[in-house]
C-alpha positions as CSV (number, residue, x, y, z in Angstrom):
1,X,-85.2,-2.5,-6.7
2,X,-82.3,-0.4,-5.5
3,X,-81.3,2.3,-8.2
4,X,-77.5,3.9,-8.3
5,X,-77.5,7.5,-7.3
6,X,-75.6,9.1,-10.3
7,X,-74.6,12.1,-8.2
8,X,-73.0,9.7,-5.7
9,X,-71.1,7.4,-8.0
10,X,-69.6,10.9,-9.1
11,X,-68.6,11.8,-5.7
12,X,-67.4,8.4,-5.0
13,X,-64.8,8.3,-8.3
14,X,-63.5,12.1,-7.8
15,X,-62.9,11.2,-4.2
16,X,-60.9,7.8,-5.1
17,X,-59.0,10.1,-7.6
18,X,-58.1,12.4,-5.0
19,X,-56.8,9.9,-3.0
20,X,-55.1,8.1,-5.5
21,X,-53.5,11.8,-6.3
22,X,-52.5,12.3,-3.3
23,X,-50.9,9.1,-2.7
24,X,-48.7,9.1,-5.9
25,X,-47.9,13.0,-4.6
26,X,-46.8,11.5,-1.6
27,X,-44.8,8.8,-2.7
28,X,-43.3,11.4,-5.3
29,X,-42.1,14.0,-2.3
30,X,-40.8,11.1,0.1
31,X,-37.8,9.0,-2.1
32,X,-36.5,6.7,-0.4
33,X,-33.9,7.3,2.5
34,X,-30.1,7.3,1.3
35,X,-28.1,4.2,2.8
36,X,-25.7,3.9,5.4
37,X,-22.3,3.3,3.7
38,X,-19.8,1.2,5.6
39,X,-16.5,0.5,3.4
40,X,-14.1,-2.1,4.9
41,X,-10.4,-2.3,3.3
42,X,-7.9,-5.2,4.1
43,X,-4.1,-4.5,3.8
44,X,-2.6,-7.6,1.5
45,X,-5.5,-9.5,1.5
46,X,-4.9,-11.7,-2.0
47,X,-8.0,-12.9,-4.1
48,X,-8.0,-16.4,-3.0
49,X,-7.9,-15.8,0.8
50,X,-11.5,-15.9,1.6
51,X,-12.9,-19.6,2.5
52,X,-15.9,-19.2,0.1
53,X,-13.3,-18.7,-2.7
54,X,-12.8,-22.8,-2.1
55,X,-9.7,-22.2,0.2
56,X,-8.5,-25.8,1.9
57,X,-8.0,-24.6,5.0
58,X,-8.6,-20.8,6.1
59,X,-12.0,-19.9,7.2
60,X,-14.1,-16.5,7.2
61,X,-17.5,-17.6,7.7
62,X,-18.5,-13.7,8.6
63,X,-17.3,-12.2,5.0
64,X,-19.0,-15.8,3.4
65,X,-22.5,-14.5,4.9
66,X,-21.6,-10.9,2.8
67,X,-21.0,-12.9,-0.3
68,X,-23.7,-15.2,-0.1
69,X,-26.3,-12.8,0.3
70,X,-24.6,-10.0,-1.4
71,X,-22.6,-9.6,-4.9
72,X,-18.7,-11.4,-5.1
73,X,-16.8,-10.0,-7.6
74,X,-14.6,-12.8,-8.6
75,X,-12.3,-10.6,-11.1
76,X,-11.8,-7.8,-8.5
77,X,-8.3,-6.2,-9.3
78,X,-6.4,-3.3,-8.3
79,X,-4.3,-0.4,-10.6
80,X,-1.7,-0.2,-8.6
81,X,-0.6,-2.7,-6.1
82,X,0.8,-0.9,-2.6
83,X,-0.8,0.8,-0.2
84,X,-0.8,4.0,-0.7
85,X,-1.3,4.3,-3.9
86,X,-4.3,1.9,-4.1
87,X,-6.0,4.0,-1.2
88,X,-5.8,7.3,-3.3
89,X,-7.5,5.5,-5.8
90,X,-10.0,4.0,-3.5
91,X,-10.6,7.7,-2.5
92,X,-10.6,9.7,-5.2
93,X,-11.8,6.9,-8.2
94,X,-8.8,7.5,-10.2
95,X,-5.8,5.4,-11.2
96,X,-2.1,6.9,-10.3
97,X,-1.3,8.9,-12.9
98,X,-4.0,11.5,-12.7
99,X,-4.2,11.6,-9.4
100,X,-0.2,11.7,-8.7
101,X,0.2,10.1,-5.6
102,X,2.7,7.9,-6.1
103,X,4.8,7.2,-2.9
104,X,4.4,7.8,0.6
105,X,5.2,10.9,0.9
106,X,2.4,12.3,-1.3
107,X,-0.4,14.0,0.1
108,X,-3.7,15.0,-2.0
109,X,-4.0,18.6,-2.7
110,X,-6.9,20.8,-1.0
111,X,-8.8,20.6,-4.0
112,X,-8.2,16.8,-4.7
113,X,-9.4,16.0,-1.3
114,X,-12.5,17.7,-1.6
115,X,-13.3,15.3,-4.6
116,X,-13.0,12.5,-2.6
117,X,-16.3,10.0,-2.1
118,X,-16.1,10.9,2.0
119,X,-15.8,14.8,1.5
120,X,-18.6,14.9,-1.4
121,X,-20.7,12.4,0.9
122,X,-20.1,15.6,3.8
123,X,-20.9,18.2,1.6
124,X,-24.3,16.6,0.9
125,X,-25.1,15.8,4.3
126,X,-23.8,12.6,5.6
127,X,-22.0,12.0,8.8
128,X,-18.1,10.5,8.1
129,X,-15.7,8.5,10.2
130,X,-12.4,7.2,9.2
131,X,-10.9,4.3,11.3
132,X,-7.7,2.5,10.9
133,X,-4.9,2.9,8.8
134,X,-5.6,6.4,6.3
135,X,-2.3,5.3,4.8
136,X,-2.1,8.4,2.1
137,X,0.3,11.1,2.3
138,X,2.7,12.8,4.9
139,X,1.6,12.0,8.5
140,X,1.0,15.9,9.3
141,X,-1.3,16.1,6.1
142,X,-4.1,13.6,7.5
143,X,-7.8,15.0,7.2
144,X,-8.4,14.4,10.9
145,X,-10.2,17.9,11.5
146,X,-12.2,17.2,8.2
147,X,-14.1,13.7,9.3
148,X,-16.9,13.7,12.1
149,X,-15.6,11.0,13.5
150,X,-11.9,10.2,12.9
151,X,-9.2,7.5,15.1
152,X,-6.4,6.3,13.0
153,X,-3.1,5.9,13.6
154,X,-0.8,8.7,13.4
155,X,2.0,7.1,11.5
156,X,1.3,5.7,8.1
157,X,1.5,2.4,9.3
158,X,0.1,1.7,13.1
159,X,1.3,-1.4,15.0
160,X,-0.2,-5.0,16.0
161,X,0.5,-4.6,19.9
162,X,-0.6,-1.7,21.6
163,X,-2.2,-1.2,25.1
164,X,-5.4,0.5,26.4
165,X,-6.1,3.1,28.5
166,X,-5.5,0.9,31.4
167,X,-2.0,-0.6,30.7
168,X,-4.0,-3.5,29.2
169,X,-2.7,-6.0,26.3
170,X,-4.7,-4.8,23.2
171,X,-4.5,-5.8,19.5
172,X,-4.7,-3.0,16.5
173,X,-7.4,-5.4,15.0
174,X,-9.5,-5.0,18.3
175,X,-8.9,-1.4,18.8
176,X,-10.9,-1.4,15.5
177,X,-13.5,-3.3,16.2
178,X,-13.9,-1.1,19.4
179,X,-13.7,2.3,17.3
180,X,-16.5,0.9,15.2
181,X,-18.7,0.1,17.8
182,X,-18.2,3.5,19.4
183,X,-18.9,5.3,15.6
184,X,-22.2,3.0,15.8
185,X,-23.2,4.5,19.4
186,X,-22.4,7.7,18.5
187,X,-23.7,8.2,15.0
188,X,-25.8,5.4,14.4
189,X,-28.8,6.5,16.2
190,X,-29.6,10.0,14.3
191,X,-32.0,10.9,11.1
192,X,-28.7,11.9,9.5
193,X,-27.0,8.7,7.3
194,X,-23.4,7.6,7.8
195,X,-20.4,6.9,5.8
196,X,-17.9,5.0,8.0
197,X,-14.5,3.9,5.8
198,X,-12.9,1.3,8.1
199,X,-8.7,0.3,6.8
200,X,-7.2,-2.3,8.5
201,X,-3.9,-3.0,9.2
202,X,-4.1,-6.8,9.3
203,X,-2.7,-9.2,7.7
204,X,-0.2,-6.6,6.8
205,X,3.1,-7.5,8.2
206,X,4.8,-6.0,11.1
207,X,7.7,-4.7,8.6
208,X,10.5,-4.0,11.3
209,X,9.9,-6.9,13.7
210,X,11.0,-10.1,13.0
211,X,8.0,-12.4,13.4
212,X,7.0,-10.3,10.5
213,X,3.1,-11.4,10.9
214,X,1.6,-10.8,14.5
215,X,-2.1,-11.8,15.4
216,X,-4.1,-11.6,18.6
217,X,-3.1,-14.8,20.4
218,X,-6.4,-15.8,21.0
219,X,-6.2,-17.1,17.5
220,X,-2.7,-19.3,18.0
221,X,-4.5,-22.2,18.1
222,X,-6.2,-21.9,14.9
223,X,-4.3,-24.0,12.2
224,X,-2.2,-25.3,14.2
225,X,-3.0,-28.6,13.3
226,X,-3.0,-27.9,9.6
227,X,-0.7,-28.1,6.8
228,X,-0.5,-25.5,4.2
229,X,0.6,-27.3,1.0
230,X,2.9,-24.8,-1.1
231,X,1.9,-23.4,-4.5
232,X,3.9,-24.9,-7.2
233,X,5.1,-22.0,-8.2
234,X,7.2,-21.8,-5.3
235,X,9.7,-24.6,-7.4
236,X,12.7,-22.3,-7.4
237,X,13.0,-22.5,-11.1
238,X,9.9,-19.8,-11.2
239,X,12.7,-17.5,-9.6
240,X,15.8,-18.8,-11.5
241,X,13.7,-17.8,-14.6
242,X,13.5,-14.0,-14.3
243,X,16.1,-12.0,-15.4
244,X,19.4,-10.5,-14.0
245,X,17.8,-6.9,-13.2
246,X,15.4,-8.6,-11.5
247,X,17.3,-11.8,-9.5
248,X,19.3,-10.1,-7.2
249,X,19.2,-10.5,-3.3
250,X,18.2,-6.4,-3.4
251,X,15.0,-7.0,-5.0
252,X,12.9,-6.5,-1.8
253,X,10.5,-9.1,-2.7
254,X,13.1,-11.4,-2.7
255,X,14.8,-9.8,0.6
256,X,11.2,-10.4,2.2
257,X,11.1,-13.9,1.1
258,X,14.0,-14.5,2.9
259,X,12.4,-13.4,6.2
260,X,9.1,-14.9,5.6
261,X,9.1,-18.2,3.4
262,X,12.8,-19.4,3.3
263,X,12.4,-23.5,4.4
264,X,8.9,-25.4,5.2
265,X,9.1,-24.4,9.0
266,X,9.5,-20.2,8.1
267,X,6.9,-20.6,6.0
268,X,4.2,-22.7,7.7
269,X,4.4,-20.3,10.7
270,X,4.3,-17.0,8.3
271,X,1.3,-18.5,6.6
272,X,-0.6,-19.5,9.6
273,X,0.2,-16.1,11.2
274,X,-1.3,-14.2,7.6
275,X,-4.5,-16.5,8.2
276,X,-4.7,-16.0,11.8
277,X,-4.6,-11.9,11.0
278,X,-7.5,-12.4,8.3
279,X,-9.8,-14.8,10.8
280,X,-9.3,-11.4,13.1
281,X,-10.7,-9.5,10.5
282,X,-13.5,-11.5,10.1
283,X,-14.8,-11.8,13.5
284,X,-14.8,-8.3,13.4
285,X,-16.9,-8.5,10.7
286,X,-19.3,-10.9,12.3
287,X,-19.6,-8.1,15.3
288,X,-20.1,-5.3,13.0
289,X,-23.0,-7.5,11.2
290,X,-24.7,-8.2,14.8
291,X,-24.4,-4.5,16.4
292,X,-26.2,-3.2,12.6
293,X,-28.9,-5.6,13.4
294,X,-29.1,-4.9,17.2
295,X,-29.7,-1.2,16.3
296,X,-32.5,-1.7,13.5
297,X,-29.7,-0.5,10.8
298,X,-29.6,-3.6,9.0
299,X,-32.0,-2.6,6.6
300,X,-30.6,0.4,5.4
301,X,-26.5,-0.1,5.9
302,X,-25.0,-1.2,2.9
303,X,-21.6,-3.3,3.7
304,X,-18.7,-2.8,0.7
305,X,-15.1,-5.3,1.6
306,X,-12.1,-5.1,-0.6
307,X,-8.4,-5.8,0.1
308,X,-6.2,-2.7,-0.4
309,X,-3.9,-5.3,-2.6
310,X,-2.6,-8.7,-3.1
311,X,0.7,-10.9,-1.7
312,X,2.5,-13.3,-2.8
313,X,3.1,-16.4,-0.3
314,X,6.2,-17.6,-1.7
315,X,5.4,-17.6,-5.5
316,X,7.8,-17.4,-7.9
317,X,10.5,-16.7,-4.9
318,X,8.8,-13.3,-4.1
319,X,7.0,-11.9,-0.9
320,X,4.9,-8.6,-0.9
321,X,3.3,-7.0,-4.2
322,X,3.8,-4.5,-6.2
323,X,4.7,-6.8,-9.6
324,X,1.7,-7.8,-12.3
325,X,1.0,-11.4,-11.6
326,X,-2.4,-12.3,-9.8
327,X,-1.3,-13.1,-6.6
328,X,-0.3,-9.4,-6.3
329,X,-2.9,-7.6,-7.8
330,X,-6.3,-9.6,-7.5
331,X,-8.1,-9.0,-4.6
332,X,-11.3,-9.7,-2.6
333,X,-14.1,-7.2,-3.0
334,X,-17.8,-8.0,-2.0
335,X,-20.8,-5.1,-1.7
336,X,-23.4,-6.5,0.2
337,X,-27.1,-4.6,-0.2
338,X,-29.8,-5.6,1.5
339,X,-31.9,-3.3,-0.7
340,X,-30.7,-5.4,-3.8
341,X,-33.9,-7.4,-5.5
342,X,-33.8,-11.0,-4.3
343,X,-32.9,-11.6,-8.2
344,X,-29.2,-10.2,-7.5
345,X,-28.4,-11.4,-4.4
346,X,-26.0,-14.4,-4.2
347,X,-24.2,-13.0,-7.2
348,X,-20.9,-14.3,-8.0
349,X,-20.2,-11.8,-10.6
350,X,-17.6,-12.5,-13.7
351,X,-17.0,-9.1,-14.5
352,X,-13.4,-6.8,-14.3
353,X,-13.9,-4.4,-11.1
354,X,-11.3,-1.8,-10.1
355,X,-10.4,0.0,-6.8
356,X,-10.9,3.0,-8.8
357,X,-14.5,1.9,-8.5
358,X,-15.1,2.4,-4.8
359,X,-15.4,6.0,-5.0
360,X,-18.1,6.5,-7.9
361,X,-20.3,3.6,-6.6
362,X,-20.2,4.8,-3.0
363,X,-21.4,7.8,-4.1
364,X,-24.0,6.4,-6.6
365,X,-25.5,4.9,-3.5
366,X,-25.7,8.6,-2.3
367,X,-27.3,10.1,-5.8
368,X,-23.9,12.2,-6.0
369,X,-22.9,12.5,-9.8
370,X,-18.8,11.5,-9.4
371,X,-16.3,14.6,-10.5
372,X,-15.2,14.5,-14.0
373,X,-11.8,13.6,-13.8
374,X,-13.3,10.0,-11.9
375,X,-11.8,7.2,-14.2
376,X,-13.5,4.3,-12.5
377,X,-17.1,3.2,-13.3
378,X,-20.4,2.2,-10.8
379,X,-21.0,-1.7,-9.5
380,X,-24.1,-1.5,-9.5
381,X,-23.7,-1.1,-13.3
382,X,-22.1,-4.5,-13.3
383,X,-24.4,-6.3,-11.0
384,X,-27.3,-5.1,-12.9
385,X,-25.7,-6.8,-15.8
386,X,-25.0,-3.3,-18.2
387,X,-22.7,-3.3,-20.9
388,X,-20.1,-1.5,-19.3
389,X,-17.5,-1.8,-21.8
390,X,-15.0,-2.6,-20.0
391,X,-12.5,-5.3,-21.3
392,X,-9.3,-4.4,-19.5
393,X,-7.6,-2.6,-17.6
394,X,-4.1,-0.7,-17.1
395,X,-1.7,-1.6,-14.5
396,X,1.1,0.8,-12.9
397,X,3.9,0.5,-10.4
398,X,6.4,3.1,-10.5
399,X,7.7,3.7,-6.5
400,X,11.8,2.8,-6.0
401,X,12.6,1.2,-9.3
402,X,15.4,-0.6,-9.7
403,X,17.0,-2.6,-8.2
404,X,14.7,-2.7,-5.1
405,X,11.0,-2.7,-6.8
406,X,11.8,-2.7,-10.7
407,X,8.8,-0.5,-12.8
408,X,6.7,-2.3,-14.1
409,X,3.4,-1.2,-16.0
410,X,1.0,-3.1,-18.6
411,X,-2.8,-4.6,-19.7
412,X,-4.7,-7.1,-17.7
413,X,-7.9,-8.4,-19.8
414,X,-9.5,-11.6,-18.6
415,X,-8.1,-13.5,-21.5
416,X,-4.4,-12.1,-21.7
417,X,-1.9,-9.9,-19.7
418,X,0.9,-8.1,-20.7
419,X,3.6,-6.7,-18.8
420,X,6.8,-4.4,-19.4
421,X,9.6,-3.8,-16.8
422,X,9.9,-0.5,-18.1
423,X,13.5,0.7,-17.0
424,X,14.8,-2.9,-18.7
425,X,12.1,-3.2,-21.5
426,X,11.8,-6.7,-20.4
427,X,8.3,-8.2,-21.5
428,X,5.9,-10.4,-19.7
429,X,3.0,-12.3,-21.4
430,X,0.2,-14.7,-20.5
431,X,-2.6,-16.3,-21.9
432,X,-4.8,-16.6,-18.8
433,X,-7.3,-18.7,-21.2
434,X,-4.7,-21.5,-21.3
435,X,-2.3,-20.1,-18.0
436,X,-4.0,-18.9,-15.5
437,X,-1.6,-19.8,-13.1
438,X,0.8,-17.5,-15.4
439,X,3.9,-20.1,-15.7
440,X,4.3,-19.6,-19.5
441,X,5.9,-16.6,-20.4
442,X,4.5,-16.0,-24.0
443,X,6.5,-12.6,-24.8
444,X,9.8,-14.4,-26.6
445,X,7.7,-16.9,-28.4
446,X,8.0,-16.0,-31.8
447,X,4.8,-18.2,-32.5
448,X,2.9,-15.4,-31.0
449,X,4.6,-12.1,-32.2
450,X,1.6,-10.9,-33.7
451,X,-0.7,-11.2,-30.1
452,X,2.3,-9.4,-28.3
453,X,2.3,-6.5,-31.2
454,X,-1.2,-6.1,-30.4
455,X,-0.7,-6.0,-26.4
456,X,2.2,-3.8,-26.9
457,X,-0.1,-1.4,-29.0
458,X,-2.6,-1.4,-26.7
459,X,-0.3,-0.5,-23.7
460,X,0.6,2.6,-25.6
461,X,-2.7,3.2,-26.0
462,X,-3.5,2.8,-22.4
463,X,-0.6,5.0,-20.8
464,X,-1.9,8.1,-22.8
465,X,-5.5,7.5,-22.1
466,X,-5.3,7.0,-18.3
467,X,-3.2,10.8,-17.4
């Protein structure tokens, strides 16, 4: 009979210890690699105009495969709906009155650029490129010299049809999708991880051409044998219903209406046209998808898409933004992790998310704590399902005024919205429980003067805290 060697089973234990020692040592002093970041913005993409959103007749099969196997944020909103504004906000995680951009003309500060998510992602060692559209600030004031890779245009709002290097026909959408590709050549290879913020123009219109909306025409025979069937809102009593200040042919989103949605033919080619744009976008998409897998970055590359703002089509008698309803400031936004657990993928998440919260949760992905003046919270807060306490949210649009873009401000909350016209002190209210489609306005109802007392309080409230 075989006996056990004491001295050996001792030797045997203190060497699996070791080992065991050494291995918990070694996975302490190797954390896991940071991701690659790609951020994707959309200039007037609206909420709805995704085909996974249910949409009758537009299809963007690409972004579906990000939602599907990523996290949709179905209540995704901006503070501030127009471009320039929303994409200092995007940048810097704040909403428009701290951070003070709040026209065109603009720029962020030395010091206010170095807060935002691509300069802190530099500073702690991540390659950055900037394609597109920057759209923030005075054309001589863009960052170019401050990116590692940087090709936008040079006017704060590039055009559709432009030509290559040979003389050759080519659309702003692909001259995109040919920048990324050459930031995935050039970057994508290296030990180093990547933060590539890609802004396109599309479906932005053309402002000072008349076809207004121009896509590639590869895509004119998408659609064309469909019929887009008109919101109801588009009954012109939605527009005989607003007040004086604001019914007036020099309210530009009624000027734009004119150009864009004024009789069925106008407005089924405008339509098409802003579809066409946005199934552009999307095959981008599908080649940005293919080229991360081709290069083994699939793994590690983590995919954010949000749309800059909303647009009406024709709603209430309005074209563009810039006012409170939904069509103007809901957008698409999806983040799409392959790192997530197989638990949270396929999310379709309920709760409010902000532009302002781009910037902290890009940089959460980079364990970078945001500055302290950052107002917006981290998505990855929501999709774990955290109490984030976050209820509502404030909304502000201050550039013109009247009579072009009346002010407007107010409080968007999942069950109510309340909005002020502040030069006129002319009050908007919905119940979005009961009116989601916002055709009711609540605020002259004397039946519900104690709700709009406690919206009006809490719009106070929320244009002190947010400075």
């Amino acid at each position: 009979m075989n006996k056990s060697n004491p001295l050996m089973m001792v030797l045997s234990l203190t060497l699996l210890l070791m080992t065991m020692a050494c291995q918990q040592e070694q996975s302490t002093s190797e954390p896991e690699s940071p991701p690659n970041i790609i951020f994707l913005l959309t200039d007037d993409q609206r909420a709805d105009a995704l085909s996974i959103a249910g949409h009758p007749i537009l299809k963007t099969p690409h972004l579906d495969a990000l939602a599907r196997d990523g996290v949709w944020f179905k209540n995704a909103y901006v503070t501030t709906s127009i471009c320039c504004v929303s994409r200092a906000s995007i940048l810097s995680g704040q909403y428009m009155s701290r951070h003070g951009i709040d026209d065109f003309a603009t720029s962020f500060g030395p010091d206010e650029l170095s807060n935002t998510y691509p300069m802190l992602l530099k500073k702690n060692g991540y390659t950055t490129g900037f394609i597109g559209k920057y759209g923030v600030g005075k054309n001589a004031d863009q960052p170019a010299n401050m990116y590692d890779y940087w090709n936008c245009s040079k006017t704060s709002q590039p055009v559709y049809e432009m030509e290559d290097e040979e003389g050759n026909y080519l659309h702003h959408t692909d001259k995109v999708d040919q920048n990324i590709q050459e930031f995935l050549t050039k970057f994508g290879g290296k030990d180093q991880p990547f933060c590539l913020s890609v802004s396109f123009k599309a479906p932005h219109v053309e402002d000072r051409d008349p076809r207004q909306f121009i896509p590639n025409p590869r895509y004119d025979d998408r659609y064309v044998d469909d019929v887009v069937v008109p919101s109801d809102k588009t009954d012109p009593k939605y527009w005989e219903a607003f007040p004086d200040f604001f019914r007036t042919d020099e309210n530009i989103a009624r000027e734009r209406w004119k150009m864009r949605y004024d009789g069925d033919e106008l407005f089924q080619r405008s339509v098409k046209n802003y579809y066409r744009l946005i199934t552009g976008v999307d095959d981008v998409v599908g080649n940005l998808v293919a080229r991360l897998k081709e290069m083994d970055l699939d793994k590690n590359t983590v995919i954010m898409f949000m749309g800059d703002n909303g647009f009406y089509l024709g709603e209430y008698g309005l074209a563009g933004k810039w006012y409170g309803h939904e069509e103007s400031i809901r957008v698409p936004l999806i983040v799409y992790d392959p790192r997530l657990p197989k638990d949270q993928k396929g999310q379709q998440n309920q709760a409010i998310a902000l532009n302002i919260d781009i910037a902290p949760t890009i940089l959460s992905l980079a364990n970078i704590a945001p500055p302290s003046g950052t107002q917006g919270i981290n998505l990855y807060d929501l999709i774990a399902g955290k109490d984030v306490n976050r209820d509502e949210f404030f909304y502000e649009h201050t550039f013109y005024g009247s009579p072009k873009i009346p002010m407007v401000e107010g409080v968007v909350s999942k069950e109510s919205k309340y909005m002020v016209y502040t030069e006129h002190g002319y009050e908007e209210m919905f119940d979005l429980t009961t009116d989601p489609s916002e055709k009711v306005n609540l605020a002259k109802d004397p039946s519900q003067a104690d709700r709009l007392a406690v919206m009006q309080q809490k719009y106070k409230d929320w244009k002190e805290k947010v400075k």
